[in-house]
C-alpha positions as CSV (number, residue, x, y, z in Angstrom):
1,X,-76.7,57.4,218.9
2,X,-74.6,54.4,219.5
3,X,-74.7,50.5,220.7
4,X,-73.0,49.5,223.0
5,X,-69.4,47.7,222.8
6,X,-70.4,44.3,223.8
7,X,-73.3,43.7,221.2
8,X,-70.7,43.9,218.1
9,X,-73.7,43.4,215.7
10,X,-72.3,43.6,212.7
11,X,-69.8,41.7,213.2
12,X,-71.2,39.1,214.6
13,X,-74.0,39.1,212.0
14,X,-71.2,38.9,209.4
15,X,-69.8,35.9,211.2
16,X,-72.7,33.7,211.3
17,X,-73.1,34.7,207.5
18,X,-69.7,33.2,206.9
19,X,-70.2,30.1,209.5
20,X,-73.7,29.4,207.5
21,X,-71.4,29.3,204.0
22,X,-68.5,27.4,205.5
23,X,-71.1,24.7,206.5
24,X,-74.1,24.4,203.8
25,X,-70.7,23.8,201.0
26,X,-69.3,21.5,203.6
27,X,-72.5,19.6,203.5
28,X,-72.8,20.2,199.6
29,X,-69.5,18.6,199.0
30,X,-70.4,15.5,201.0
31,X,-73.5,14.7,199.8
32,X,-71.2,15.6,196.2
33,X,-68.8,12.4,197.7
34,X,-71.4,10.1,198.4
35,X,-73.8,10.9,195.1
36,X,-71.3,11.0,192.5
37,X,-71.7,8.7,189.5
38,X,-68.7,6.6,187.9
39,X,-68.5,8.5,185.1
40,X,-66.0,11.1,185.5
41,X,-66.4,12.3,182.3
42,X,-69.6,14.3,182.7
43,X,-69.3,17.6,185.6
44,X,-71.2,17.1,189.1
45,X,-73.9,19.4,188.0
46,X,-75.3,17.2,185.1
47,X,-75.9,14.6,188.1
48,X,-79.9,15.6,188.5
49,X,-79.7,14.3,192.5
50,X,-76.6,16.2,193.4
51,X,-78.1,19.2,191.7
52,X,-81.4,19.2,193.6
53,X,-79.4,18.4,196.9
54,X,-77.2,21.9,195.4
55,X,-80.3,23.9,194.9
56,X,-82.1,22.9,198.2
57,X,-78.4,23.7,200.6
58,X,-78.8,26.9,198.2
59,X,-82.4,27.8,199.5
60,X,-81.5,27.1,203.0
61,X,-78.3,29.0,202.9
62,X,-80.6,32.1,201.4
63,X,-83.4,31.3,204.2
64,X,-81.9,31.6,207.4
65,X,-79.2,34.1,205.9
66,X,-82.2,36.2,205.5
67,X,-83.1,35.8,208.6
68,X,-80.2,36.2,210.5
69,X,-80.0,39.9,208.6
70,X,-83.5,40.5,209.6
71,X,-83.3,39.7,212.8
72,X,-80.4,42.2,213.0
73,X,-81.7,44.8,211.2
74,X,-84.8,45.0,213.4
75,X,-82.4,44.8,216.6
76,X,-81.0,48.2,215.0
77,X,-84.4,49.9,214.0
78,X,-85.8,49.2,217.6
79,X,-82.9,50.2,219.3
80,X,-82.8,53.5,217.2
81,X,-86.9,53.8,217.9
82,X,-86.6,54.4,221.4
83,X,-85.4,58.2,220.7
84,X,-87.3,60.7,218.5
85,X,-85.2,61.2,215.4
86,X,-84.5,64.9,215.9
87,X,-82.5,63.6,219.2
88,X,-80.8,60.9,217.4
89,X,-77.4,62.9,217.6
90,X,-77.8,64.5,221.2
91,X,-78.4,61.4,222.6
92,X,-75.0,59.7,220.3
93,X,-72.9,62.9,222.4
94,X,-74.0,61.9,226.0
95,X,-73.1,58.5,225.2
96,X,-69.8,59.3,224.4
97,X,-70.0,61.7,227.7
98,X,-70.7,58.6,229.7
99,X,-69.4,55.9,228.4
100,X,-66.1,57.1,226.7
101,X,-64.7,54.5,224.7
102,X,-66.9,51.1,225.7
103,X,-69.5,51.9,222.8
104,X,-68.9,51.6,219.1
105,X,-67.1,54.4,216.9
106,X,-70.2,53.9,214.5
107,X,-73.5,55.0,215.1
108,X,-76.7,52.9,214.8
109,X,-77.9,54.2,212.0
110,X,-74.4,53.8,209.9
111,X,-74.4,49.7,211.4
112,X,-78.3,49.9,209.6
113,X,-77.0,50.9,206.4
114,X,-73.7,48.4,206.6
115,X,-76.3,45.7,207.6
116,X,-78.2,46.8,204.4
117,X,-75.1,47.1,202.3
118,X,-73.5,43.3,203.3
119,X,-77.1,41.6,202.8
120,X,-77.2,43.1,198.8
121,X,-74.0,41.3,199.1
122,X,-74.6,38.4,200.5
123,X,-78.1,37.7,199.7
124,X,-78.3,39.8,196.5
125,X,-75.4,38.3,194.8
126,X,-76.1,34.8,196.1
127,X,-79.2,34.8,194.5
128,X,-77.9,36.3,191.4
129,X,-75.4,33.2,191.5
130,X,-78.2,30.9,191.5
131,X,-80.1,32.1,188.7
132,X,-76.9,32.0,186.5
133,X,-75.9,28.6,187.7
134,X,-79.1,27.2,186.7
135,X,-78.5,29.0,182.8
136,X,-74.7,27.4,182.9
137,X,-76.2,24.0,183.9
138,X,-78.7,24.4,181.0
139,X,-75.8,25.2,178.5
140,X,-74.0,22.1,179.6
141,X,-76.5,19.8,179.6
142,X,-77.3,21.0,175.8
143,X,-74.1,20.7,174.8
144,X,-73.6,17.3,176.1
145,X,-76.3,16.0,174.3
146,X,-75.3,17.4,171.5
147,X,-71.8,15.6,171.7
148,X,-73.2,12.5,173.4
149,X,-75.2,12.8,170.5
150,X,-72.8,13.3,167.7
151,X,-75.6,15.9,166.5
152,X,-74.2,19.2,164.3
153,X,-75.0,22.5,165.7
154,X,-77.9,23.5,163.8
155,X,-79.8,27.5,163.5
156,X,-82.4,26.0,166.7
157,X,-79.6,24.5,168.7
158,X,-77.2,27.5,168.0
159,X,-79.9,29.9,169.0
160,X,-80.2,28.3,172.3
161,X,-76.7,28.3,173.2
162,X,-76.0,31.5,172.2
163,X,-78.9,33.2,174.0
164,X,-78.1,31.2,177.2
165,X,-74.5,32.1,177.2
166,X,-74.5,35.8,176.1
167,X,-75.8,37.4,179.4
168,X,-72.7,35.8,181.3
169,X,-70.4,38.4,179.2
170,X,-72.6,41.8,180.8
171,X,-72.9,39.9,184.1
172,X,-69.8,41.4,186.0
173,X,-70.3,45.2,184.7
174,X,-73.8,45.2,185.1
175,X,-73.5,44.1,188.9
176,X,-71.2,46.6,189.3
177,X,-72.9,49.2,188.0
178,X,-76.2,47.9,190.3
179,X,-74.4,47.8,193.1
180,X,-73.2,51.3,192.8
181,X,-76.6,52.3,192.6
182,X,-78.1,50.4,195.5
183,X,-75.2,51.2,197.5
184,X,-76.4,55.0,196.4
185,X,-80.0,54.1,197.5
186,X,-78.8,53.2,201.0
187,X,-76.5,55.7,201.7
188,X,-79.2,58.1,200.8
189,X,-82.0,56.0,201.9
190,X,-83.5,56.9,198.9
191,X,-86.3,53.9,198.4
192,X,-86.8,54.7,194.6
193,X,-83.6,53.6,193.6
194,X,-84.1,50.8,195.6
195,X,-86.6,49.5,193.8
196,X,-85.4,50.6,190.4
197,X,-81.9,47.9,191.0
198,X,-84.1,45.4,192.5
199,X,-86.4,46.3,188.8
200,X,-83.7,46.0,186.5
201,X,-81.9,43.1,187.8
202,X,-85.1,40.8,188.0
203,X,-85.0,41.7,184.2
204,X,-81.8,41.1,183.3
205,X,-82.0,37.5,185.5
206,X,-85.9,37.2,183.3
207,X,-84.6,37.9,179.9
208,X,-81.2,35.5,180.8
209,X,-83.0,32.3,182.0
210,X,-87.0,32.9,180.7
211,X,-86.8,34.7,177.5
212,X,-85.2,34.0,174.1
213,X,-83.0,35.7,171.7
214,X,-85.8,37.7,169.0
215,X,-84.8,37.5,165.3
216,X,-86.5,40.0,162.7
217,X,-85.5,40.2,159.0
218,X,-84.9,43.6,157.5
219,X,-83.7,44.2,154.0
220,X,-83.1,40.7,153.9
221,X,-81.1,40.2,156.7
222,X,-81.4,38.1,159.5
223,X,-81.4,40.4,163.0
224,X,-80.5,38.9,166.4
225,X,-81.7,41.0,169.8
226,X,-80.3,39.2,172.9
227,X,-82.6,40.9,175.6
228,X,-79.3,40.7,178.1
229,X,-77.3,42.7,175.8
230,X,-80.4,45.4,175.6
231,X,-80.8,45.5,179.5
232,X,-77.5,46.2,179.8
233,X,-76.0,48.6,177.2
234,X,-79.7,50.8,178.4
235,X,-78.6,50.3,182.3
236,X,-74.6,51.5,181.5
237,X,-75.9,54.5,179.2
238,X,-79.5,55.9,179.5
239,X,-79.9,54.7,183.1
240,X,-76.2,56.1,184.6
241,X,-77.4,59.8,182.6
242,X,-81.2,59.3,184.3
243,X,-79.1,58.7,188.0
244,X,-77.0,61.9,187.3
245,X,-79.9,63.8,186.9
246,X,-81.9,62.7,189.3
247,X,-79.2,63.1,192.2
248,X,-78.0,66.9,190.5
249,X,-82.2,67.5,191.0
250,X,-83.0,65.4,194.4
251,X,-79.8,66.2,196.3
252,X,-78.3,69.2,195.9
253,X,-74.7,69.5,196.2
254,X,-74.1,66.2,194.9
């Protein structure tokens, strides 16, 4: 089953995605202009009023991009709703009887799952950005006072930086690997592995921003266990071995 040429949904969707970036950081950067202190020494984000004005364009931008794939996603699922499922594809062949050329070479239910795929990018990712922008700010502003402060880096302070810098070096392969995985889910529309990505990245983003590095002693020595660096080296070992077997069992042929 198809849409029609002239609703271009996807496209259009992707386009007010883009138009919704180009002016929330428009706005960002002005309200950057017209807040910024006189001392250039210090970044834009240790500025508490330019960082709120950051977080709340940020919220927006997630709000009614959320929305706009919503609304867009529904359009789809109601437009697919009005034929049974088992005559899904008979009714995609007499459009292209009729119609020819004037509706889209996908089929609704492929623009679902791009609609699905592009708003784990956009949205997903964006939100994911947030979360690590607030850790980075955190790092800064420690390490500022710190300097400001003429203060040595003691076992406490060390701790701190460490544990709120670490996760930044798993970040890019464990979104990788998640987004190979959702992506899976989607294609498959397989709602388990959904929900196990959407699981394991609200951990990794917990034990980044929330939780500290644990220290235990054993034979003496002083053991560090950054709960990142757990989370991730499980997700890129145990959990791509638990995937394989669950898609050799669930799907065969795969």
């Amino acid at each position: 089953m198809y849409f029609g040429s002239h609703k271009h949904l996807l496209s259009r969707t992707l386009l007010w995605a883009a138009g919704l970036n180009i002016l929330t950081m428009g706005l960002s950067a002005l309200v950057r202009l017209i807040l910024r202190s006189n001392n250039l020494f210090l970044p834009a984000m240790t500025d508490n009023y330019i960082w709120i004005s950051q977080l709340v364009f940020s919220f927006i931008r997630l709000l009614v991009m959320l929305i706009v794939f919503i609304v867009a996603w529904r359009k789809v699922s109601k437009y697919m709703g009005v034929v049974e499922k088992d005559d899904l594809a008979e009714m995609g062949r007499l459009q292209e009887e009729v119609f020819g050329k004037k509706i889209s070479s996908l089929s609704a239910d492929a623009i679902s799952r791009l609609l699905q795929i592009w708003a784990v990018i956009l949205i997903g990712t964006q939100f994911v950005y947030d979360i690590t922008s607030l850790q980075y700010r955190k790092f800064v502003n420690e390490l500022t006072l710190l300097l400001a402060n003429g203060e040595m880096l003691t076992g406490t302070s060390f701790i701190s930086l460490y544990n709120s810098t670490h996760g930044f070096k798993y970040l890019g392969m464990l979104i990788a690997i998640l987004l190979g995985v959702m992506m899976t889910g989607i294609f498959l529309n397989d709602r388990l592995l959904k929900i196990i990505t959407a699981s394991i990245t609200g951990a990794f983003l917990l034990s980044f921003s929330v939780f500290q590095m644990y220290t235990f002693n054993i034979f003496g020595r002083l053991i560090g266990v950054v709960w990142t660096s757990v989370i991730f080296h499980i997700t890129e070992t145990a959990g791509i071995i638990a995937l394989s077997l669950y898609l050799r069992k669930k799907y065969r042929g795969l």
